[in-house]
C-alpha positions as CSV (number, residue, x, y, z in Angstrom):
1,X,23.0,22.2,67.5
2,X,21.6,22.1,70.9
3,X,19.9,19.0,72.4
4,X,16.9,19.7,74.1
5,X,16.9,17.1,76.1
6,X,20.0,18.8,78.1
7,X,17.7,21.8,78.5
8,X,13.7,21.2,78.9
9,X,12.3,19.1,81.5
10,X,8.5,19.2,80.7
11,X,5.9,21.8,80.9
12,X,4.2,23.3,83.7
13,X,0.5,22.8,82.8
14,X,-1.1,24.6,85.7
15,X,-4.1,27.4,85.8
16,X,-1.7,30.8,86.2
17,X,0.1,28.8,83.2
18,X,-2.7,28.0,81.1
19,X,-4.2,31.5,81.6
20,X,-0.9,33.3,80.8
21,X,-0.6,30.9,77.7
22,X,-4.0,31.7,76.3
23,X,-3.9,35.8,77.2
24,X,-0.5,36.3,76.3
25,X,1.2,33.7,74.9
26,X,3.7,33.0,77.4
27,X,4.5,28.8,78.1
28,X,6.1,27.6,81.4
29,X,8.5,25.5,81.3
30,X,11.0,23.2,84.4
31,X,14.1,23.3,83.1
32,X,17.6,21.9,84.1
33,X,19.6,24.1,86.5
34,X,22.2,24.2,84.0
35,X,20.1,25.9,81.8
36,X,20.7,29.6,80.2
37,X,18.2,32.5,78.6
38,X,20.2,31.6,75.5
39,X,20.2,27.4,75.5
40,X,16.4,28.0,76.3
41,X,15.2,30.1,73.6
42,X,17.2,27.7,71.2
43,X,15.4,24.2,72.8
44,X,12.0,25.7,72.2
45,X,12.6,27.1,69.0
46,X,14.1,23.8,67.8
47,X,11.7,21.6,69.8
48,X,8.3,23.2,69.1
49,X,9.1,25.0,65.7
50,X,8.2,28.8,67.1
51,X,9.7,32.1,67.4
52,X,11.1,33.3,71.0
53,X,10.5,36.8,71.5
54,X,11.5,36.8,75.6
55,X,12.5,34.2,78.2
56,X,12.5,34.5,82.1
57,X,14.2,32.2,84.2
58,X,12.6,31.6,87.4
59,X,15.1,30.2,90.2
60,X,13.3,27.9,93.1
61,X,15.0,27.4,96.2
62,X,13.9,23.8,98.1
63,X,11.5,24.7,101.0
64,X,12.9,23.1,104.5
65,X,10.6,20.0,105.2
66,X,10.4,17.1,107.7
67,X,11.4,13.4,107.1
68,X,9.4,10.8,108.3
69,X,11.7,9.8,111.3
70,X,11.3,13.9,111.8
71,X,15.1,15.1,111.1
72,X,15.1,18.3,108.5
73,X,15.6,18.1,105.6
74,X,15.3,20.7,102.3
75,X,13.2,19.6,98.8
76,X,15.3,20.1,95.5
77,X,15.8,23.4,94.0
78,X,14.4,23.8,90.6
79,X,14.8,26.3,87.8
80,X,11.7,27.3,85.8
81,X,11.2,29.4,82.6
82,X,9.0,31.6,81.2
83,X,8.9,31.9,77.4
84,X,7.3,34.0,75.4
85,X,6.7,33.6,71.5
86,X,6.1,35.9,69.1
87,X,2.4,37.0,68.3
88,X,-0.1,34.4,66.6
89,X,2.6,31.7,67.6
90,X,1.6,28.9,69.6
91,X,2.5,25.4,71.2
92,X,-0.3,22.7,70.6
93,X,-0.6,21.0,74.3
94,X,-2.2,17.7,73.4
């Protein structure tokens, strides 16, 4: 048993998301750098009560920024996946 917790951040609600979700039923997710194509397909399959046809994982590398006393510094890396269920599943975004 997997805890999805461990796994799934939250969803990326954004509009290349929401237009991928609607046309081809594909959901973004931020997930944990620690995260695998395997522990994700079983998170949102436990979580959300669908069928996983495909995951992509997405690795983010931090962009270099500025402080505000001006030294560099670099944002956090994130890890972000792209799931895709089976056809005429979906996940209710309320």
């Amino acid at each position: 048993m997997i805890n999805a917790d461990k796994v799934l951040k939250h969803i990326r609600l954004t509009e290349k998301s929401n237009k991928l979700s609607s046309n081809y039923g594909q959901y973004t997710f931020e997930v944990f750098t620690s995260a695998t194509k395997h522990t994700v397909r079983a998170a949102v399959e436990q979580t959300f009560k669908v069928t996983v046809t495909r995951v992509n994982i997405m690795n983010r590398k931090g962009k270099p920024k500025r402080s505000r006393r001006g030294q560099p510094i670099t944002a956090s890396d994130s890890k972000r996946a792209i799931v895709t269920l089976k056809q005429g599943d979906k996940i209710e975004l309320t």
